[in-house]
C-alpha positions in Angstrom: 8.7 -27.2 62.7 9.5 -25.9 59.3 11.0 -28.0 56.6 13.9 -26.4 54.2 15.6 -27.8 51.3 19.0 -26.8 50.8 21.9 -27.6 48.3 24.9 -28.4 48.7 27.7 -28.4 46.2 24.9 -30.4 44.1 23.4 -32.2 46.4 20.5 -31.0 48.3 20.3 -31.6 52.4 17.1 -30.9 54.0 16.9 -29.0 57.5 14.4 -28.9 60.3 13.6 -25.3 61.7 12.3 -24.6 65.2 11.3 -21.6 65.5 10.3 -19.0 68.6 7.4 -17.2 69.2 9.7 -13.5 69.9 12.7 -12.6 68.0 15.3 -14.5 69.3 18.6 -13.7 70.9 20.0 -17.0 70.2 20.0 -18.8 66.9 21.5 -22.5 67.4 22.5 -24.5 64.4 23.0 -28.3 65.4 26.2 -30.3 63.6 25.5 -34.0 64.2 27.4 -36.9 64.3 28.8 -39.0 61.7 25.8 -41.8 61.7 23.3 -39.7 63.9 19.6 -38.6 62.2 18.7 -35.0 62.7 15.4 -36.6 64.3 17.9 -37.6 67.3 18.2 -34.4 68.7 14.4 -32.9 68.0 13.3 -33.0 71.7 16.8 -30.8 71.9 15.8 -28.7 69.8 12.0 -28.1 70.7 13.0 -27.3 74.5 15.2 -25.2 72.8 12.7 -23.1 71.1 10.2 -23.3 74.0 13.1 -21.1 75.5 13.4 -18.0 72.4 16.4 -20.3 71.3 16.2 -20.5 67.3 17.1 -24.2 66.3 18.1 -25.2 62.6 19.2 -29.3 62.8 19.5 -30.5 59.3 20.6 -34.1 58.0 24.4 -34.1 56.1 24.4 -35.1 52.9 23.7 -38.7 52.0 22.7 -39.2 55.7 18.7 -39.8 56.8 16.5 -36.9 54.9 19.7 -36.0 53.2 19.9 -39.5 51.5 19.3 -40.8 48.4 17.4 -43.3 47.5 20.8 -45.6 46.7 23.9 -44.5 48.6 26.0 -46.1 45.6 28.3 -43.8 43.7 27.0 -40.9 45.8 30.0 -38.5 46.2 30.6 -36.5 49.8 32.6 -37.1 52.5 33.5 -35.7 55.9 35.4 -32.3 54.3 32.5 -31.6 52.4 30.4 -32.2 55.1 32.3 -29.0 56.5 33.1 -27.2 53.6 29.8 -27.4 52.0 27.0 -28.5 53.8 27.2 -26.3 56.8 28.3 -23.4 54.7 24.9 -23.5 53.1 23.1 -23.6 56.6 24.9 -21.1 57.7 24.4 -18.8 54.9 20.4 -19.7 54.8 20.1 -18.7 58.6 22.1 -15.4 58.0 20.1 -14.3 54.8 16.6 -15.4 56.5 16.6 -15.0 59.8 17.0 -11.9 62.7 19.1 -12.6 65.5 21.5 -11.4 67.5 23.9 -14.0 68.1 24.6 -17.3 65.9 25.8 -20.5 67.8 27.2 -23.9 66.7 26.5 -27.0 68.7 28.7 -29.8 67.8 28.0 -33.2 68.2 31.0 -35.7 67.9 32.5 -35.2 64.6 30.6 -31.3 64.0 33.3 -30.6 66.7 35.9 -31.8 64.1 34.4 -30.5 60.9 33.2 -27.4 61.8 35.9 -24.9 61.6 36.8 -25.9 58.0 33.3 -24.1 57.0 34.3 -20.8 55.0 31.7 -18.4 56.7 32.7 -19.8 60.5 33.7 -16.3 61.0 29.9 -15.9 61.0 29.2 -17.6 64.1 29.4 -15.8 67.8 30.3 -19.0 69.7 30.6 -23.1 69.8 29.5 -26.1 71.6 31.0 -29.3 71.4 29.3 -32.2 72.9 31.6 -35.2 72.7 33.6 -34.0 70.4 37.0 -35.8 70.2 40.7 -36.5 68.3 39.7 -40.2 67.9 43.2 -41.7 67.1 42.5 -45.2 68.0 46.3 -45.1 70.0 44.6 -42.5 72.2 42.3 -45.3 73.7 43.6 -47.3 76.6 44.8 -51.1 76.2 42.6 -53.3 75.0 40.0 -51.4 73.5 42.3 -49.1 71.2 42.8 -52.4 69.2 38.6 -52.5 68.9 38.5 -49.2 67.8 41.7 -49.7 65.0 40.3 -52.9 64.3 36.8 -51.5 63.7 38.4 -48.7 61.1 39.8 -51.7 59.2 37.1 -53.6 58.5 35.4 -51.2 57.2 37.5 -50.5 54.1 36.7 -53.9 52.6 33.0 -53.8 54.3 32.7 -50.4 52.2 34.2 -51.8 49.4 32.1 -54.4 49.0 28.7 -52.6 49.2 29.9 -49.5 47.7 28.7 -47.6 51.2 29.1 -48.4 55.0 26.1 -50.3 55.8 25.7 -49.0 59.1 22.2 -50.2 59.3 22.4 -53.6 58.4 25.2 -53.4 61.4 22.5 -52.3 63.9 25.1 -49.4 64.6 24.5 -45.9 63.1 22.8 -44.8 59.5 24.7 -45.7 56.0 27.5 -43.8 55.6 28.8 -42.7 51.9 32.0 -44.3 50.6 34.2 -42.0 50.8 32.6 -40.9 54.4 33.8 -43.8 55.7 36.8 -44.0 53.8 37.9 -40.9 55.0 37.0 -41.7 58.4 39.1 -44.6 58.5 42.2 -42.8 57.5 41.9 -40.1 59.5 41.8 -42.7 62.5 44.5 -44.2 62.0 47.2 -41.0 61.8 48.3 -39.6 65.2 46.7 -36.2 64.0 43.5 -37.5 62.6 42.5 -35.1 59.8 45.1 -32.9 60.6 47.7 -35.2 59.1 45.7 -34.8 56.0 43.4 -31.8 55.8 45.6 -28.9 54.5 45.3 -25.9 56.4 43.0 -27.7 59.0 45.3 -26.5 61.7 45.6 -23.2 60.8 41.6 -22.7 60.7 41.2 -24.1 64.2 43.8 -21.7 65.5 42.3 -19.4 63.6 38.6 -19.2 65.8 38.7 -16.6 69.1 34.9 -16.9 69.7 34.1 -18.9 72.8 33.9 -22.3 73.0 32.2 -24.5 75.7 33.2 -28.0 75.7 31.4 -31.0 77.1 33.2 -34.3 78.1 31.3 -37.5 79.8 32.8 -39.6 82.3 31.3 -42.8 81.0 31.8 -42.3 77.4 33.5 -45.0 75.9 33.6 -43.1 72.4 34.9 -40.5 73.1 37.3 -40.6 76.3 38.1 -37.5 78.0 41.8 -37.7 76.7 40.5 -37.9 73.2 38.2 -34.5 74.1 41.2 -32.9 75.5 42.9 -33.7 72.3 40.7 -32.0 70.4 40.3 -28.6 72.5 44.3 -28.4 72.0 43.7 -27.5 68.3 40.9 -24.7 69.1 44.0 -22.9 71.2 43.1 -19.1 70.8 39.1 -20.2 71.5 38.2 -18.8 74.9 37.4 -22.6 76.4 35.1 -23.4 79.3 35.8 -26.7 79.5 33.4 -29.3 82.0 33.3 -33.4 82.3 30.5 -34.7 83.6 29.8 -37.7 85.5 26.5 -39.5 85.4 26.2 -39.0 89.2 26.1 -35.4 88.8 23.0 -35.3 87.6 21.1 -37.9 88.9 21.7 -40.7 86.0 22.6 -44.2 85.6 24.9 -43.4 82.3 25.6 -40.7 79.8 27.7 -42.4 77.0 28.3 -40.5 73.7 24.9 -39.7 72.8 23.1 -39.4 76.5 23.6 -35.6 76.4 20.1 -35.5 74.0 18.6 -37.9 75.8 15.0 -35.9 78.0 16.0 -37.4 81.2 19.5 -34.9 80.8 17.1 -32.2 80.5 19.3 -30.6 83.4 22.2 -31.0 81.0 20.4 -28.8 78.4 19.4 -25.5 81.0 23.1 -26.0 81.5 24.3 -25.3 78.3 22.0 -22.5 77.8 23.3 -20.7 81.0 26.5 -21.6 79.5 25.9 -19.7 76.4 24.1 -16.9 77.6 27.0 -16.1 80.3 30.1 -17.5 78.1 28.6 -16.1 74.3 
């Protein structure tokens, strides 16, 4: 594994490279989600690469190797997360590295982000894994009043600290102000950030690349309705589309993260037959 330091409208984000022993067909770049570590998804990545696949994972800004030491008064948020951040992976795979097709894997909000990144019209293909329209209305009665409740909270939580102390919540990694700020806005309009993103709309519909989409029966994050919600805005996308239920594959539970979990190992020679047929 190779480390790379990268910078982002000012701030620098640090990426993890796996790389292949041939030239590889397939370069992957992983998009995390919102409170997820790079360091989640490394055994992904490393089968990956034991495959000729590629990998680049990197941490957004202000989130694990990306962070500061003091989250306080650190500016980013989820746009710039898109915008900025995986502009600059992008463009340091393209300048440094041979290929012959580039490949976005999207985990939860990557899947939301990811098309407001100006050189998108780099990349071959996508993957979404989890990857949702979260409008807490979308979730069925009562736990659409956890997840609106949950977005309230953490305005004053936020507030307070000057960051979302996700940690100290034993639920995800600190999040940036404005990160969570914007998270809890979006959440709360029927369109999520395409009630306040300009343009957003027209940039999903923009994308005709393939798009493979994953959905998990047990996956109380992201619903399959919420999934489904999301795939509506990537209309012109060529969309293989395929919920999965634990039982398919032998497993107890899936959830939102299970997908880069080694015993779904069987999930993973999926999605590369997936790619190499669909991109």
């Amino acid at each position: 594994m190779i480390i790379q330091e990268l910078k982002s409208q000012g701030n620098t984000i640090i990426a993890n490279i796996y790389p292949t022993q041939s030239q590889p067909e397939y370069a992957v770049i992983m998009n995390s989600a919102t409170g997820a570590k790079q360091s989640y998804f490394r055994y992904f990545a490393a089968y990956l690469a034991e495959k000729g696949i590629l990998v680049i994972t990197y941490d957004y800004s202000g989130i694990g190797q990306s962070a500061p030491e003091s989250l306080v008064g650190y500016q980013t948020d989820l746009v710039q997360w898109g915008k900025d951040d995986m502009d600059a992976v992008v463009n340091f795979v393209v300048e440094n590295y041979t290929y012959k097709k580039l490949v976005f894997v999207n985990q939860s909000v990557g899947g939301q982000i990811a098309p407001l990144c100006p050189s998108i019209h780099r990349i071959d293909g996508m993957i979404n894994v989890a990857c949702s329209l979260p409008y807490w209305k979308l979730w069925p009665f009562p736990q659409r009043f956890v997840v609106l409740f949950n977005s309230l909270v953490m305005f004053p939580i936020t507030a307070l600290f000057g960051y979302f102390p996700g940690k100290k919540m034993g639920i995800m990694e600190n999040l940036p102000k404005e990160v969570g700020r914007q998270w809890m806005r979006w959440v709360q309009q029927p369109h999520y950030l395409f009630d306040s993103v300009e343009g957003a709309t027209e940039k999903f519909a923009s994308l005709t690349f393939p798009l493979i989409s994953y959905s998990f029966d047990d996956d109380t994050t992201s619903p399959k309705n919420t999934i489904e919600a999301l795939n509506v805005y990537y209309r012109n996308c060529e969309l293989t589309y395929k919920h999965i239920y634990p039982d398919d594959i032998g497993v107890k539970s899936l959830g939102h993260f299970g997908f880069f979990r080694e015993k779904c190992r069987v999930l993973w020679d999926d999605l590369i037959e997936e790619m190499r047929m669909k991109i």
